[in-house]
C-alpha positions in Angstrom: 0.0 0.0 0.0 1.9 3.4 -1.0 1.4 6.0 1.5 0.4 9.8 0.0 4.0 10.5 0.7 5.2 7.9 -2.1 2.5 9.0 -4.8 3.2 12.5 -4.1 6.6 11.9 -5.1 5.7 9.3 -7.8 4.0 11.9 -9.3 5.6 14.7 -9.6 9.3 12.3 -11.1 6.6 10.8 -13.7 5.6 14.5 -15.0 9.2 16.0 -14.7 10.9 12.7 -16.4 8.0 12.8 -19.4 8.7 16.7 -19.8 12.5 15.6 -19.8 12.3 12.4 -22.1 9.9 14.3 -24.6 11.9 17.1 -25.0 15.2 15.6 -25.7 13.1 13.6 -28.3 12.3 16.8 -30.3 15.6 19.0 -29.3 17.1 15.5 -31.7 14.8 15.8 -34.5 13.1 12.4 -34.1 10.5 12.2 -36.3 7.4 8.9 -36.2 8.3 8.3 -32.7 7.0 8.8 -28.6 8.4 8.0 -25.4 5.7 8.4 -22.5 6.5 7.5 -18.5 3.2 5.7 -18.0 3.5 4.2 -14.2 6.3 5.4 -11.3 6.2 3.9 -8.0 8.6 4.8 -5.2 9.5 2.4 -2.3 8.8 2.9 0.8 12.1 4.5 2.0 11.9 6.9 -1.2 15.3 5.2 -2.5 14.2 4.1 -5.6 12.0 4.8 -8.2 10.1 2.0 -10.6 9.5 4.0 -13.9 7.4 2.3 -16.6 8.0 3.9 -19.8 5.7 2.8 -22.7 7.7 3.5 -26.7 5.8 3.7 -30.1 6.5 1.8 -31.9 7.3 -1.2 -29.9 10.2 -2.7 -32.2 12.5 0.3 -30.8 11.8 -0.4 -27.3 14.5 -2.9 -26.2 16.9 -0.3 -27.8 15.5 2.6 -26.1 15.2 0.5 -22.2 18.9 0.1 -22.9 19.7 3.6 -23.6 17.5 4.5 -20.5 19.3 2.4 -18.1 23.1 3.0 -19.3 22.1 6.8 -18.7 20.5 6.7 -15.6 22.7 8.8 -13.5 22.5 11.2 -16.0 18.4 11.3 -16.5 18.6 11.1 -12.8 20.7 14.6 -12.3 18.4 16.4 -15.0 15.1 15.3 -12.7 17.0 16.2 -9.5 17.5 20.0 -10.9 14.1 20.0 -11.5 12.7 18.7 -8.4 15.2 20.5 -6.0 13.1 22.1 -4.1 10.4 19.8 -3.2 12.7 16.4 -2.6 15.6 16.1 0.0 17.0 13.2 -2.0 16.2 12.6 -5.3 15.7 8.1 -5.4 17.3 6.1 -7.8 15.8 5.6 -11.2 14.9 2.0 -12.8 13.4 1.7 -16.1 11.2 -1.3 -16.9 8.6 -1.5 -20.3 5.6 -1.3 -19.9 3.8 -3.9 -23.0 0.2 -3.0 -22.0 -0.2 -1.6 -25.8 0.7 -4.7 -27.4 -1.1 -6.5 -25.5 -4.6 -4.4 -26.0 -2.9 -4.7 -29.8 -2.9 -8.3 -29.6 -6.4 -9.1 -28.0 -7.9 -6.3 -30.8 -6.3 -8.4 -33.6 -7.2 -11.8 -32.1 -10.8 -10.0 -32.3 -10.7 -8.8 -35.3 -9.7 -12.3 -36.7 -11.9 -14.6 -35.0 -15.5 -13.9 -36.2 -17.0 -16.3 -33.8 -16.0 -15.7 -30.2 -16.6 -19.2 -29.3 -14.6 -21.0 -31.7 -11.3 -22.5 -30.8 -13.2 -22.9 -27.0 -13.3 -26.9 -26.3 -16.2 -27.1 -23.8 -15.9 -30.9 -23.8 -19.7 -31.2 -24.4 -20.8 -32.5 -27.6 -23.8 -29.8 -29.5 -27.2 -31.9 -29.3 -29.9 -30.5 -31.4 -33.3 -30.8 -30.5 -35.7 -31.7 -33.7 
């Protein structure tokens, strides 16, 4: 159970790190692609920070979770100006993916494939007809 404390702080890394992230993305020129911080917990003693980032498209993520974790200390400074003021110590940043689009991708295309809902479903019971 996070305390108010913890989403506070949460909170206001997620904002600052997406206004960070988004911004180096357009000071480089990228064009067709986004970068958005979509979950950040903090643990309990506010030492580290879980931040789920979620990248469009998908086949660049791996690449991009690398970059984000080789420069952690650096993303990590850049947050800490930022937040100066409102946090003592600024906690540790980890990057995970967060697949939640693919997988809302996947279930709409397994949809959009399968016209009948309840085919490929083995209910073990044979259909009787009544005549």
């Amino acid at each position: 159970m996070e305390t108010k404390r913890q989403k506070r702080i949460a909170k206001l890394i997620q904002q600052d790190l997406a206004e960070i992230l988004q911004g180096e993305i357009r000071r480089a020129g990228v064009k067709n692609f986004l970068i958005s911080v979509t979950k950040t917990y903090v643990t309990p003693d506010l030492t580290m920070a879980k931040v789920y980032v979620s990248v469009f498209p998908s086949e660049k993520a791996e690449e991009v979770l690398e970059a984000l974790q080789k420069n952690a200390k650096l993303i990590k400074h850049s947050v800490a100006q930022r937040v100066r003021y409102q946090l003592r110590k600024m906690p540790d940043l980890l990057f995970f993916r967060d697949d939640t689009l693919d997988y809302i991708e996947k279930i709409d295309s397994a949809l959009r494939e399968s016209r009948d809902p309840k085919q490929g479903l083995d209910t073990g019971k044979d259909d009787v007809k009544n005549e």
